[in-house]
N, C-alpha and C positions, 0 to 999 in steps of 0.2 A: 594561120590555123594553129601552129603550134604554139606561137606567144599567145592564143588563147586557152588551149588546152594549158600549158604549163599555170596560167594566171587561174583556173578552175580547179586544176592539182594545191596549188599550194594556199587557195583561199579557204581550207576545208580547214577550222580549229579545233573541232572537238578529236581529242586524242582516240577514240573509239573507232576512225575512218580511216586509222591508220594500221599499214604493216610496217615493220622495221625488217632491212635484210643487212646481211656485213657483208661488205666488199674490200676485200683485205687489209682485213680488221677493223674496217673505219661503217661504224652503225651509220645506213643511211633511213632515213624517215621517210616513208611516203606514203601517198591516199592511192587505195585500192579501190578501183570502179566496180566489181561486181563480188564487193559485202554484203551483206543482208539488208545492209540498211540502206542498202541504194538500189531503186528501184527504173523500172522503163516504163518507160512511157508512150503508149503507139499512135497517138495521135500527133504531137509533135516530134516524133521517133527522136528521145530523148534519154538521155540517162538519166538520173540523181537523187537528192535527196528531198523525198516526198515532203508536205509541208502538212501542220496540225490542222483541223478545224476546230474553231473554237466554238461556245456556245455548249450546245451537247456533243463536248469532246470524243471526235475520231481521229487517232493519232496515224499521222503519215500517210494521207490520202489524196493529198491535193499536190498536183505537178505544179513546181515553180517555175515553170516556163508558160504554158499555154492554162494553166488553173486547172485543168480540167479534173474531173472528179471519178467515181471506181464506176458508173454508170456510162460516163462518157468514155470511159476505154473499150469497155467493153462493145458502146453504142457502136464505135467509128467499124469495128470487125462487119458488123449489121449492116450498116452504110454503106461500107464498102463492098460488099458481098451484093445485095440488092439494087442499089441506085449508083453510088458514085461513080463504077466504070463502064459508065454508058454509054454506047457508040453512036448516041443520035441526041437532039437537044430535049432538056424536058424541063417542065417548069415543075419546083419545090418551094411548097410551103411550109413555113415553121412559126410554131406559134411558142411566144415567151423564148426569143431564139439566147443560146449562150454564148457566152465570146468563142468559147474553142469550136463547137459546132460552126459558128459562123465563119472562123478561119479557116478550118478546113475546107467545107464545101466553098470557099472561094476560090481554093486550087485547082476547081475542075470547071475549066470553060465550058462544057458541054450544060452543068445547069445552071439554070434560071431562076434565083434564088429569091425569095421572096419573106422576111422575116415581118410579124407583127405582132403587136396588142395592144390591151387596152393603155399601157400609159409606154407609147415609145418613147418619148422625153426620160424612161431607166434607161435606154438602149444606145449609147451617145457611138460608139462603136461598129455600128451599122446605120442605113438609112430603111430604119423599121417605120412600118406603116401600121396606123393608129386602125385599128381593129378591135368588135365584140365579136368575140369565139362564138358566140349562141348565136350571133344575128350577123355572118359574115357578107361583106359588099359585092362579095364575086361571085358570076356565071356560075349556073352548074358546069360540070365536069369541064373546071376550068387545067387542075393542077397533075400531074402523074404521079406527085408520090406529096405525104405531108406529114410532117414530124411534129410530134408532141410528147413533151417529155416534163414531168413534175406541175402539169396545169389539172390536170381532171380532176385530185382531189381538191382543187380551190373555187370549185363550179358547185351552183348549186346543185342546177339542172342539169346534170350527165347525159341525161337519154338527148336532150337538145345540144348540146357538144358534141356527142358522137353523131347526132343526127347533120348536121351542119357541115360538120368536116366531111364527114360521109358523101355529103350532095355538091361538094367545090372539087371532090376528086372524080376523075375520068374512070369509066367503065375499066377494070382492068389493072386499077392505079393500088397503089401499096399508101397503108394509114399505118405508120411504124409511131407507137406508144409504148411510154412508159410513165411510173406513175406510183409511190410507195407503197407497197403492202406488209402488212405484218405478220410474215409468216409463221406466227403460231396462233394467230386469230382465222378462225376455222371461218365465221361471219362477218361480214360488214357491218364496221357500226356507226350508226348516224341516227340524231337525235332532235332534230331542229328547232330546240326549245334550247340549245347548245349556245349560245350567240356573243357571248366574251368573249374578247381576248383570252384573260385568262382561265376560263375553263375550255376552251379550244388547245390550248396549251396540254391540259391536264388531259381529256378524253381523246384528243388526236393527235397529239403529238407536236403542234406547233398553232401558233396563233390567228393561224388565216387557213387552218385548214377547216373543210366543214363535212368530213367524213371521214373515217380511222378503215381502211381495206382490210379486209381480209382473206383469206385464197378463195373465196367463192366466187371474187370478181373473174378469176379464172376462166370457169366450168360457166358464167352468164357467159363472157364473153363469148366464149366457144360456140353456145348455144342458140346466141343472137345475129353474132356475127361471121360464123364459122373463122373464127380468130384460130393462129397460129399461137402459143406461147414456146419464147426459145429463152435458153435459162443461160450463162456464162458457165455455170457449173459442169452443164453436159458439153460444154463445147470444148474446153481446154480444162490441161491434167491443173491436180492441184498445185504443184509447183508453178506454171505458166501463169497460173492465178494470182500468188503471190507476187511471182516479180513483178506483175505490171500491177500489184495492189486493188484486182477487183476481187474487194473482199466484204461486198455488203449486201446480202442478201435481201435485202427488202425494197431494193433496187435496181441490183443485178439480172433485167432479165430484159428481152422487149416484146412485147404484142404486136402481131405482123395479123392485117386487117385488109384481106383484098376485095377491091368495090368487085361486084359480081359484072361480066361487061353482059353490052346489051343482049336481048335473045337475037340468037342469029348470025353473032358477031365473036368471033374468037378476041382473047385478049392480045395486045399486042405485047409480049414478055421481053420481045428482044430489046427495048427499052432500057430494062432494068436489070440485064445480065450481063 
């Protein structure tokens, strides 16, 4: 453990990671773990130094340990809180699953993990199951809880996604969503005369998306599905924000969607507490 930490300490080159102290008289150089520019990471409870995204650059957002992004930090708090320490077995689905979501929830034997889509042959990392989100293979209320996260703007048909996952979750069960929004776009905008690459690009933000959100998905959601929305912002101070780098608001939040259980029938919650 230590010839790893010391080989972590001194692989660090950029002069900027360093303190210098004298110990009599003789300047010694070292890297100092809680700089500005070293960040935590609470999914692979990790120190370092965040990594760029390129593309439409965001500097220093991506953990070079487990990848995971300012969504997925914040995500695992959610996970954790609702489903992951659950004292009974329960089956989860996740649709377009991510490598660190799927490492994580691998470390809790109690779930039954279930990741798919339409092209699992991206997914080399899991043993994901080839799935259409609109037209899913399974049982109604087959699943207790089912994640999605960055898929609804790439659907044409939303009401049939949400209607779908809706009907594979059990009376009771938790639909935890996320999904970009722009928040200073007051409307959702969608045009489906839109159909390039690159004007996809231009009007939504990326080449396969086929609708630009804006906070009104909010106040539908709430209204349709008596959605929860929890924000990273109201959960932890700005500081706590920083360190662990969830610093992207049109991201940073998750939509908690619970199926209504039967009439008659209380939900079973201790599940998922």
């Amino acid at each position: 453990m230590l010839r790893k930490l010391l080989r972590f300490f001194f692989s660090i080159k950029n002069e900027k990671y360093h303190r210098v102290v004298t110990i009599f008289g003789i300047k010694i150089k070292y890297f100092h773990p809680l700089t500005e520019s070293v960040y935590f990471c609470p999914v692979c409870n990790r120190y370092g130094r965040f990594m760029d995204m390129v593309g439409k650059p965001r500097f220093a957002v991506k953990c070079p340990y487990c990848r995971s992004l300012e969504r997925h930090r914040f995500l695992f708090f959610i996970y954790k809180k609702y489903f992951l320490n659950t004292r009974k077995p329960i089956h989860v689905l996740h649709t377009a699953p991510e490598k660190c979501i799927c490492d994580l929830i691998g470390r809790y034997p109690l779930v039954d993990y279930v990741p798919m889509d339409l092209s699992p042959e991206r997914y080399r990392f899991c043993r994901c199951r080839k799935e259409d989100v609109t037209n899913l293979s399974f049982a109604d209320n087959t699943f207790d809880v089912v994640l999605s996260n960055q898929v609804m703007e790439h659907i044409m048909d939303e009401s049939k996604f949400l209607t779908e996952l809706l009907r594979v979750l059990k009376p009771g069960g938790l639909f935890l969503l996320n999904f970009p929004v722009y928040m200073g776009l007051e409307k959702t905008f969608q045009d489906n005369s839109i159909t390039s690459p690159e004007e996809r690009e231009k009007y939504y933000g990326q080449h396969d998306h086929v609708r630009a959100y804006g906070r009104d998905i909010f106040s539908r959601l709430k209204a349709q599905y008596n959605a929860e929305v929890i924000f990273a912002k109201d959960c932890f101070s700005k500081r706590r924000l920083a360190k662990m780098r969830i610093t992207n608001e049109m991201t940073d939040f998750c939509v908690i969607i619970r199926k209504q259980p039967l009439a008659g029938r209380a939900a079973d919650i201790s599940l998922l507490r």
